[in-house]
C-alpha positions in Angstrom: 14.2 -16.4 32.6 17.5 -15.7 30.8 18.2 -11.8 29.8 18.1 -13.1 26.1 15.1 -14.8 26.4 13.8 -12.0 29.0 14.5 -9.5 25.9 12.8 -11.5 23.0 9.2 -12.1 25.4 9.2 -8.5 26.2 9.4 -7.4 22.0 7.8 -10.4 20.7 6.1 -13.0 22.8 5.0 -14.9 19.7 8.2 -15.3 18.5 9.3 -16.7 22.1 6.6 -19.3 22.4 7.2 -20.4 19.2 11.1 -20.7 19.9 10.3 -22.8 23.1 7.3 -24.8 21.5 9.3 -26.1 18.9 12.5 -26.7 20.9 10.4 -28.7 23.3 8.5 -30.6 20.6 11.6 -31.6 18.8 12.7 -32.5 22.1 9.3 -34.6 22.7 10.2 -36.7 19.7 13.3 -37.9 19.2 12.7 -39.1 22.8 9.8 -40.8 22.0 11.0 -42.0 18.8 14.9 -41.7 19.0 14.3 -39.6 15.4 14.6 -35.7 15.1 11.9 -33.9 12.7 13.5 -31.7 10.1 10.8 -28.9 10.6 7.7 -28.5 12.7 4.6 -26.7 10.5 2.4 -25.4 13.3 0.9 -22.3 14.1 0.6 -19.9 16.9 -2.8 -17.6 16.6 -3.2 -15.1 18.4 -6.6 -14.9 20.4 -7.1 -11.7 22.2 -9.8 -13.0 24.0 -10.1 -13.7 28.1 -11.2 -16.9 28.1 -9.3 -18.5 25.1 -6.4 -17.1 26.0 -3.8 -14.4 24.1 -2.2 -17.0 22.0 -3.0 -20.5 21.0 -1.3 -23.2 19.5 -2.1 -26.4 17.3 1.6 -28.0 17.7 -0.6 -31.4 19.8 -1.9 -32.2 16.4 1.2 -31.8 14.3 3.0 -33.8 16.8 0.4 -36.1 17.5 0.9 -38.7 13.7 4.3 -39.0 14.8 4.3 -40.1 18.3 1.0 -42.3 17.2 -1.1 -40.9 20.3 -4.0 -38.5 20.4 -3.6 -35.0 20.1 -4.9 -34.9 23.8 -2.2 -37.0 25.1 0.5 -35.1 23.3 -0.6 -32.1 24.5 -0.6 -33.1 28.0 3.0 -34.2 27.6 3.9 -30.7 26.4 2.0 -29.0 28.9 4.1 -30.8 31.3 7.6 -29.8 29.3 6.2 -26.2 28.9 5.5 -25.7 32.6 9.2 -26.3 33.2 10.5 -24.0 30.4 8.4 -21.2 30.4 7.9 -19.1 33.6 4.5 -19.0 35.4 5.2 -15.1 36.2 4.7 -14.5 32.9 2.5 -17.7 31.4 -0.1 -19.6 32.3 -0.9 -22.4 30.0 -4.0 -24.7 29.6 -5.5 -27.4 27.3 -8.6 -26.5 25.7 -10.9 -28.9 23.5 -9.5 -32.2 22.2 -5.6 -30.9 22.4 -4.9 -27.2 21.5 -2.6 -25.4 24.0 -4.0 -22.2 25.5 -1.0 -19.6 26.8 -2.3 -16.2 28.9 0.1 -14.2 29.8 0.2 -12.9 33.0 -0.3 -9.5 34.8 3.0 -9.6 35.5 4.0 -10.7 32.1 2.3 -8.0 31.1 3.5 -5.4 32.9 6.7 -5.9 31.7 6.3 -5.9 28.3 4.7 -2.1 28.7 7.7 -1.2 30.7 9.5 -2.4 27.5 7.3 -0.9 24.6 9.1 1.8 22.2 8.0 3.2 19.6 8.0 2.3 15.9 11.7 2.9 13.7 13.0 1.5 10.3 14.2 -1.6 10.1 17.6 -2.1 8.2 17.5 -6.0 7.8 17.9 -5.3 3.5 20.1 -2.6 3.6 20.8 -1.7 0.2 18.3 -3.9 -1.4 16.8 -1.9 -4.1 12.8 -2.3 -5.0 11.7 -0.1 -7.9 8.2 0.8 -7.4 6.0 2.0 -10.6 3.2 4.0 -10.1 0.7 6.8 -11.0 1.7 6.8 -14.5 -0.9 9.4 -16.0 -1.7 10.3 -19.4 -0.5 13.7 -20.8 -2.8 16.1 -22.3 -6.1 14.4 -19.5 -6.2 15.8 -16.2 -5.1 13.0 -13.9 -8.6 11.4 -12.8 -9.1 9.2 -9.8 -7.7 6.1 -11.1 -4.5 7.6 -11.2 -5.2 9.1 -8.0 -5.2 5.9 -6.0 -2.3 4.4 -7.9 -0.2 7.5 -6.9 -1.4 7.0 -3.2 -0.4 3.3 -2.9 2.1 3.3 -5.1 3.3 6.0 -2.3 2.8 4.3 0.8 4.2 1.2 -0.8 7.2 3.5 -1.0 7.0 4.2 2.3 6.2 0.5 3.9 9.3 -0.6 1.9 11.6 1.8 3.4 10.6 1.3 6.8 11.1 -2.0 6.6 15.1 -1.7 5.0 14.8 -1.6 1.3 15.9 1.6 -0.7 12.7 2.1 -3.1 13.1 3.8 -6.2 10.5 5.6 -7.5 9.4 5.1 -11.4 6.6 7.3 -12.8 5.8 6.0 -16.7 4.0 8.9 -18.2 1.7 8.2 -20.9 3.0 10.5 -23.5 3.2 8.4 -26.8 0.7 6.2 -28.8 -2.3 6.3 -31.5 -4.4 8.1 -29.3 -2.0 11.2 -29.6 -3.0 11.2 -32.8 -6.5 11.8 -32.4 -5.5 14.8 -30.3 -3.0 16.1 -33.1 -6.5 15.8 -35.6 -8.8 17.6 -33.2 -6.0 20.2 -32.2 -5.6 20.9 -36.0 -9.5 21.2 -36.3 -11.2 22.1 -33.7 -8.3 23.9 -31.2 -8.3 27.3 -30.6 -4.7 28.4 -29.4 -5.7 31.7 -27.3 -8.9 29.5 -25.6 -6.3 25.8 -25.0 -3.8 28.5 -23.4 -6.0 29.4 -20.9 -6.3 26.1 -19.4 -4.2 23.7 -21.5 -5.1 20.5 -19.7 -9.0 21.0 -19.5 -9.2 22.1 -22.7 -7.3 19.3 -24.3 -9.4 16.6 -22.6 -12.4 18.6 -24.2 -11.2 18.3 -27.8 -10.4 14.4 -27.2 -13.9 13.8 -26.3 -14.9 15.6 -29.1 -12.9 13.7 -31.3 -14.3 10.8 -30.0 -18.0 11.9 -30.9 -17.1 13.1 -34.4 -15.4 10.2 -35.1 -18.6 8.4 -34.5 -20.5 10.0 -37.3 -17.4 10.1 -39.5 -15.4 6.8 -39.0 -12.7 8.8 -41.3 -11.6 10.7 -38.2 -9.8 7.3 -37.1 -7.5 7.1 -40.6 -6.7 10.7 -40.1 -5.3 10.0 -36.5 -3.5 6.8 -37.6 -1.4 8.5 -39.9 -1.0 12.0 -37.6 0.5 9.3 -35.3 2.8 8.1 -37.7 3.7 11.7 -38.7 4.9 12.3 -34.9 6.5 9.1 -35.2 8.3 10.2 -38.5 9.8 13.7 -36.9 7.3 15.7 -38.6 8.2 18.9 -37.0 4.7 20.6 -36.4 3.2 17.7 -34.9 6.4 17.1 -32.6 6.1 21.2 -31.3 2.6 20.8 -30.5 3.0 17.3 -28.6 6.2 18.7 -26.7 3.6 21.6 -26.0 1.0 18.8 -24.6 3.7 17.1 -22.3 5.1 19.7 -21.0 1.8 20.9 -20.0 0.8 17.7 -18.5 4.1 17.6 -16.4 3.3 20.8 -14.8 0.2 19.9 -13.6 1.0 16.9 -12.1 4.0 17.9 -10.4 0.8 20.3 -9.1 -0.8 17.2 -7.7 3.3 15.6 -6.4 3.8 18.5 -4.1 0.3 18.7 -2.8 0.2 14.8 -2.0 3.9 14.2 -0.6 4.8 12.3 -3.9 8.3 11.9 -5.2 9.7 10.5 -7.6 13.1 9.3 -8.7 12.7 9.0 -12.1 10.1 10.3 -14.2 10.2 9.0 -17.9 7.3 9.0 -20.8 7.0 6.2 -23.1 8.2 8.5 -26.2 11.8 7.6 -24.0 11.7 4.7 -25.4 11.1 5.4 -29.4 14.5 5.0 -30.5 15.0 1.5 -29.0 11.8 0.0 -30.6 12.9 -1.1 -34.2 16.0 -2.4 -33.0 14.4 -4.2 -30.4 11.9 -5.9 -32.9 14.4 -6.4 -35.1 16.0 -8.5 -32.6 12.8 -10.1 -32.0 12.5 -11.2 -35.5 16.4 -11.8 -36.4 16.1 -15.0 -33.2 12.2 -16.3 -34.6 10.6 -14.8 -31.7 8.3 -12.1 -33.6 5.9 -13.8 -36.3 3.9 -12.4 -39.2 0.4 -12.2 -38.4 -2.2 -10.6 -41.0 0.3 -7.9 -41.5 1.1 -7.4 -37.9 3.7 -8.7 -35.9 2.9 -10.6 -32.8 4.6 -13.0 -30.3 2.9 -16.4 -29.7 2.0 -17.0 -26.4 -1.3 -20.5 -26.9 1.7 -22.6 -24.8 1.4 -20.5 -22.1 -2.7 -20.4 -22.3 -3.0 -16.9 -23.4 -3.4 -14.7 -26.4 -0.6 -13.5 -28.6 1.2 -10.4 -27.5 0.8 -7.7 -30.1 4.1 -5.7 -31.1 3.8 -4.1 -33.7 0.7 -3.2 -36.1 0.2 -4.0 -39.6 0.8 -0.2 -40.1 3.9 -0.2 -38.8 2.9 1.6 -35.1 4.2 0.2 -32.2 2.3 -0.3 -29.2 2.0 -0.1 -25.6 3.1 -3.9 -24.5 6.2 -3.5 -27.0 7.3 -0.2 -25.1 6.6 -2.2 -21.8 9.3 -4.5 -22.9 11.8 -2.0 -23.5 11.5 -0.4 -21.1 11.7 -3.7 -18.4 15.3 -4.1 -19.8 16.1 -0.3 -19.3 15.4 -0.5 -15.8 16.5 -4.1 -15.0 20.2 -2.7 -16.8 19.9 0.9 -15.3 18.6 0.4 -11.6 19.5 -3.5 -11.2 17.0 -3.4 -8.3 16.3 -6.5 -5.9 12.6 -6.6 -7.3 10.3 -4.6 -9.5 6.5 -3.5 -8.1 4.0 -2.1 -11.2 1.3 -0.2 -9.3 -1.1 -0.5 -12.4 -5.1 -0.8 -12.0 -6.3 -4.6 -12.7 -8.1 -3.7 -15.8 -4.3 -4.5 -16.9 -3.6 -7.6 -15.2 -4.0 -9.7 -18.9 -1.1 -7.2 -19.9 1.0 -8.2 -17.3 0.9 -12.1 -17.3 1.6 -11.7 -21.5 5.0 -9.9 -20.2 5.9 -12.1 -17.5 5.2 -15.0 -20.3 7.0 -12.9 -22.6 10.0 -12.1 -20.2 9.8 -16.0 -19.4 10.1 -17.0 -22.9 12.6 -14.5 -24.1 15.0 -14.6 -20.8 14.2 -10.6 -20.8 15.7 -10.1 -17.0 16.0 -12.5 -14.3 14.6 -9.5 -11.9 11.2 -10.7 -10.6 8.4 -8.4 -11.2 4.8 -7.8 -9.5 1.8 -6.2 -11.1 0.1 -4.8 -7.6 -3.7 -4.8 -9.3 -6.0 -2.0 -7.8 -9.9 -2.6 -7.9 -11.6 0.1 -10.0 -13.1 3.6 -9.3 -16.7 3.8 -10.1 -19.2 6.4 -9.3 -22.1 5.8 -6.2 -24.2 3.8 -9.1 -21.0 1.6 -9.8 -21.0 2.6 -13.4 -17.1 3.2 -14.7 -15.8 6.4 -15.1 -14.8 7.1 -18.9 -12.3 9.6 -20.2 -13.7 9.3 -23.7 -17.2 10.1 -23.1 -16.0 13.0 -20.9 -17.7 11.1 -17.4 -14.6 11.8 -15.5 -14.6 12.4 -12.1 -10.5 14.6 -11.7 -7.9 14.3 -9.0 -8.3 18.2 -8.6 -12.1 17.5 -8.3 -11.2 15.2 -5.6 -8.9 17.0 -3.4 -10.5 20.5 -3.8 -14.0 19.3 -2.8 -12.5 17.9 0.3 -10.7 20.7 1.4 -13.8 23.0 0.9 -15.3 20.6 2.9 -12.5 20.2 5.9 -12.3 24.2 5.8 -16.1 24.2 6.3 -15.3 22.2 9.6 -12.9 24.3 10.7 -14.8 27.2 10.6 -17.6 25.6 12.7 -15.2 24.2 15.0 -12.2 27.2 15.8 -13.8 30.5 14.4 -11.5 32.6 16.0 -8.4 30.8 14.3 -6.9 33.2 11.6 -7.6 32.1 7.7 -4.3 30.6 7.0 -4.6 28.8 10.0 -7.5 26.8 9.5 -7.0 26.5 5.6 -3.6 24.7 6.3 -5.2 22.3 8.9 -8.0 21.7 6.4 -5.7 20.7 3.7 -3.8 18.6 6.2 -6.8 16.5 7.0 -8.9 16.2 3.9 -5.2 14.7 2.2 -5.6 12.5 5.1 -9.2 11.8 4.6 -8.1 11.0 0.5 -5.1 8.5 1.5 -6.7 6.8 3.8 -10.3 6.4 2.3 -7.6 4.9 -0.8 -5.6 2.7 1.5 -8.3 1.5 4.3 -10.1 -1.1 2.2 -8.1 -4.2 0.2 -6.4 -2.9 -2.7 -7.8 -5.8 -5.3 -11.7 -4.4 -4.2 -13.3 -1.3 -6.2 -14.2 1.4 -4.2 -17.6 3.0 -5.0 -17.1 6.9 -4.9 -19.3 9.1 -2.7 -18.1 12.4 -0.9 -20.4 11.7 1.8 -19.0 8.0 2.5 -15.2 9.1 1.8 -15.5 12.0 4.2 -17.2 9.8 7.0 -16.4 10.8 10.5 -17.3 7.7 12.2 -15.9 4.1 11.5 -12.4 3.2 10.5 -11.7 6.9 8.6 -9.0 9.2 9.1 -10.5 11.7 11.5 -11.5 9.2 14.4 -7.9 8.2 14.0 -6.6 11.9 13.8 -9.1 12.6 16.6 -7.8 10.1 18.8 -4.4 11.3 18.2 -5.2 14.9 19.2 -6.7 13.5 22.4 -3.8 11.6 23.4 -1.5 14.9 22.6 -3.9 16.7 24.7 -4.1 14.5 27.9 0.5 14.4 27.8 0.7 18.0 27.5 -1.6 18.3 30.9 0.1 15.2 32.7 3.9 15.3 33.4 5.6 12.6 32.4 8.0 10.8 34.4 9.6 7.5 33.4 9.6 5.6 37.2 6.2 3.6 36.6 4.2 1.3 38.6 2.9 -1.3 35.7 1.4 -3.7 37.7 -1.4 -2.2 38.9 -2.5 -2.0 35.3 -6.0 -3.2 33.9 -7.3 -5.3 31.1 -7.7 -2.8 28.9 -4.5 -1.7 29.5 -3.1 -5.2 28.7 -5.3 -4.7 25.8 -3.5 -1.6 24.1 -0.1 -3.0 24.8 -1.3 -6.2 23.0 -2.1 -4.0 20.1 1.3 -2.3 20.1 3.8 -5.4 20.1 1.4 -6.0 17.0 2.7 -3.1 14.7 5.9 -5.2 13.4 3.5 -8.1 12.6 1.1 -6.3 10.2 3.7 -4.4 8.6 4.9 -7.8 7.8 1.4 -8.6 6.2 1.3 -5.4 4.5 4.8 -6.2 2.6 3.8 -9.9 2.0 0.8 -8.7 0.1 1.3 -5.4 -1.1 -1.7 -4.2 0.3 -1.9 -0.8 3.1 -5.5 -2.1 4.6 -4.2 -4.5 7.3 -2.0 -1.4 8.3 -5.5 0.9 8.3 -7.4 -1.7 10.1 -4.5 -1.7 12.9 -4.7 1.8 13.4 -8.1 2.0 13.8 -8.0 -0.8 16.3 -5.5 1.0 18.1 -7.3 4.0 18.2 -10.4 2.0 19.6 -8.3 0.8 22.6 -6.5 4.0 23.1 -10.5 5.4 24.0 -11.2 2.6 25.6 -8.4 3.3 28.3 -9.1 6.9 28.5 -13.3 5.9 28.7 -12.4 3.4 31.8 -9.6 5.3 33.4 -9.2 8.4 35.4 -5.8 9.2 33.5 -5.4 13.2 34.3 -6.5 12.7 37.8 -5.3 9.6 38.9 -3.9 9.9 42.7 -2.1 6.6 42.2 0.9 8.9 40.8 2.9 5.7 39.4 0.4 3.9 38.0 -0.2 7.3 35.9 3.3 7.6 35.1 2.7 3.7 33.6 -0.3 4.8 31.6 1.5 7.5 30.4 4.4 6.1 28.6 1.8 3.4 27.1 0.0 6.4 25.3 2.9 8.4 24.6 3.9 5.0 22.4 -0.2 4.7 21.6 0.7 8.4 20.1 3.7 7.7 18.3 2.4 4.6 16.7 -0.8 6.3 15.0 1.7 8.9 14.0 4.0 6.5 12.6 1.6 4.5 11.1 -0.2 7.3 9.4 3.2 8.3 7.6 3.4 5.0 6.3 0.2 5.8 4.5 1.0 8.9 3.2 -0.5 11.0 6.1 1.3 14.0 8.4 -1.2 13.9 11.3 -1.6 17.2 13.0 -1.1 17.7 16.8 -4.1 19.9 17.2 -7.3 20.8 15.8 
């Protein structure tokens, strides 16, 4: 085999049977027919079991309409093509069933794509490419509940996937801080607020007068004029109203830059929707000066019945803007400000009809050419699957979160290392309940709601954060009791051996399915498959104490990449993984 070719089996042996597959079958055909085939739509799965094989391929039947044989017969002309490109040291190949092509790689192949593994490192294939990322956007003057919880954390390891593999992400955080429902807070601060109590604990007691707005208003439907026209007040510059909301945001800001620095989260730009207020009327104006705003029952609105959805509300009949029209605004600020390769809103999928009226809207208004996703996130709801409502005060809190894990973790600790001083064990307990939040966020599909349980989201068994941090401790603790040299014998290595270095030259892969659709789970699932083989090795081997000194040494460097994967992997996701425990 050719260095080149020697160097692209040992990183990614998919990739080189595909290059040789298709280079033979183009080969296969214009022989045959004297006519060469633009492309070649086949697949190459990937098996991972004994008898079927590590990868198989279906390129018999593609092939087979065009030569007008059976897919058997094509494959046994290939099979004889393959054989003389692709070296037995390192394949055997086979034809299983009615024509797919079964390739096992041997112990030999195998053995030298350990030698080869490394570990994980960015990419820089988009250099430069920017990709604003949206997410976490809270609402001031409400303690930041779970929702916004596992926006923030996938909105941050989306971050991190896109960095790793060459974009330069810029985070976006759109604070809530502007809309009608500010004026029901303005009507129960004036009531009901008590200044000396609300500075105490701002946030709490904020969220406590807007749910008791919320059941006065039911008696007294009044309530709801009197907010309307507080709103319109703060929108007017009325100068009380405006001191007590800049009170409420800045407020809000602290405590979630509270939540930022305990999670990992950064952000590049943090900007509320109020940002925007001075852009609105002359943006509708525009709207109605080129006939793309109507008049509808007082209101404004922008018809969307071609594009088989409802009309997208601008403006009120009262005047107030809304929500969707400061969505639009603030698209073109950031498509003129940033100018980024591609925009990612990280916005729960209660919102997804919002999003399809702005991409219609951006559509039909040529708004930005800059493509835009809404990454949906299933819903939060507690272990009866009812939904969680700020209004009725059934709110389950980030803080309530976070701090109940901890207590928890710390709990552990003290069990486990009794003798380790307090600040010892309370920083390792922090470490892994963040862990145990991120990746009970992250291991299941982003679209699917997550039923919330402490018990379940704490599990130690399963695909959860502390079997993986577990493992990792493990492997940490058999390398610092083994030295490690680099001359290694790799071909006395098992199956399960050949098993963990399949899983490695995997990492790239799902990363690649991760990005394609914007979802951390495939990454969670590898990592805890990873983790399974990693014990599997150290269940079947005698790794410490193995006499056969090179064969050790081989072992060795596998787990020291086994180690630096998880670690890897788990930063993608958010997660600092601690050495010991």
């Amino acid at each position: 085999m050719k260095p080149e070719a020697l160097r692209l089996f040992s990183q990614n042996p998919e990739k080189y049977l595909y290059t040789i597959i298709y280079t033979v079958a183009q080969k296969l055909i214009q022989d045959t027919t004297l006519n060469a085939v633009s492309a070649l739509n086949f697949d190459i799965e990937t098996k991972g079991i004994a008898t079927f094989g590590d990868y198989s391929t279906n390129i018999a039947f593609i092939c087979a309409p065009l030569l007008k044989k059976s897919p058997l017969a094509v494959a046994q002309e290939l099979l004889i093509l393959l054989r003389e490109q692709i070296s037995s040291d390192f394949f055997h190949i086979e034809i299983a069933g009615t024509g797919f092509l079964n390739f096992f790689i041997t112990p030999h192949g195998w053995a030298h794509i350990a030698r080869k593994l490394s570990s994980p490192r960015p990419r820089k294939r988009f250099f430069r490419k920017k990709i604003l990322i949206e997410f976490s956007s809270p609402n001031i003057a409400k303690p930041m509940s779970i929702g916004h919880l596992r926006a923030t954390i996938l909105g941050n390891a989306l971050t991190h996937l896109y960095r790793h593999i060459g974009y330069r992400p810029i985070t976006w955080n759109h604070i809530g801080d502007w809309g009608t429902q500010f004026g029901k807070l303005l009507v129960a601060y004036k009531k009901w607020g008590n200044s000396t109590i609300i500075e105490k604990d701002p946030i709490n007691e904020l969220q406590k007068l807007y749910v008791l707005f919320h059941q006065k208003a039911e008696q007294d439907i009044s309530l709801e004029d009197e907010a309307r026209k507080e709103f319109q007040k703060l929108e007017l510059g009325d100068i009380k109203n405006r001191r007590v909301w800049s009170y409420i945001v800045k407020q809000s800001l602290k405590e979630f830059n509270r939540m930022y620095r305990l999670l990992g989260v950064v952000f590049n730009y943090t900007i509320g929707e109020s940002f925007y207020e001075s852009r609105l009327q002359p943006f509708i104006q525009w709207l109605q000066k080129n006939k793309y705003a109507h008049e509808s029952q007082g209101a404004l609105i922008i018809p969307l019945e071609a594009e088989g959805l409802p009309p997208a509300l601008i403006q009120k009949s009262d005047g107030a803007t809304l929500y969707f029209t400061r969505d639009m605004v603030s698209l073109l600020y950031r498509a003129h400000k940033i100018k980024p390769h591609h925009m990612l809103y990280v916005v729960g999928g209660e919102q997804i009809l919002h999003f399809k009226q702005l991409q219609s809207v951006n559509k039909l208004l040529h708004l930005t050419t800059i493509p835009f996703t809404h990454v949906s996130f299933g819903m939060i709801t507690d272990e009866f699957g009812k939904k969680f409502s700020t209004r009725k005060g059934n709110i389950v809190t980030a803080d309530t979160v976070v701090e109940e894990i901890i207590d928890r973790s710390y709990k552990i600790q003290e069990e486990k290392n009794p003798h380790q001083s307090s600040e010892t064990k309370k920083k390792t307990a922090t470490a892994i309940a963040l862990g145990v939040v991120m990746h009970s966020m992250l291991r299941s599909d982003r679209t699917s709601g997550i039923s919330f349980d402490f018990d379940t989201i704490f599990s130690l068994s399963g695909n959860s954060f502390p079997y993986l941090q577990y493992t990792y401790a493990r492997i940490i603790s058999i390398l610092s009791k083994v030295p490690h040299k680099k001359t290694g014998d790799y071909t006395k290595l098992t199956e399960s051996d050949h098993t963990l270095t399949r899983t490695l030259i995997n990492f790239e892969k799902i990363i690649d399915t991760c990005a394609t659709t914007q979802s951390l789970h495939p990454l969670a699932e590898y990592l805890f498959s990873l983790a399974n083989a990693v014990n599997t090795v150290y269940e079947k081997s005698h790794i410490i104490h193995d006499t056969d000194i090179r064969t050790r040494n081989a072992r060795i460097h596998i787990l020291t990449v086994s180690a630096e994967t998880i670690a890897y992997g788990l930063s993608i996701l958010g997660i600092t993984v601690q050495k010991k425990l």
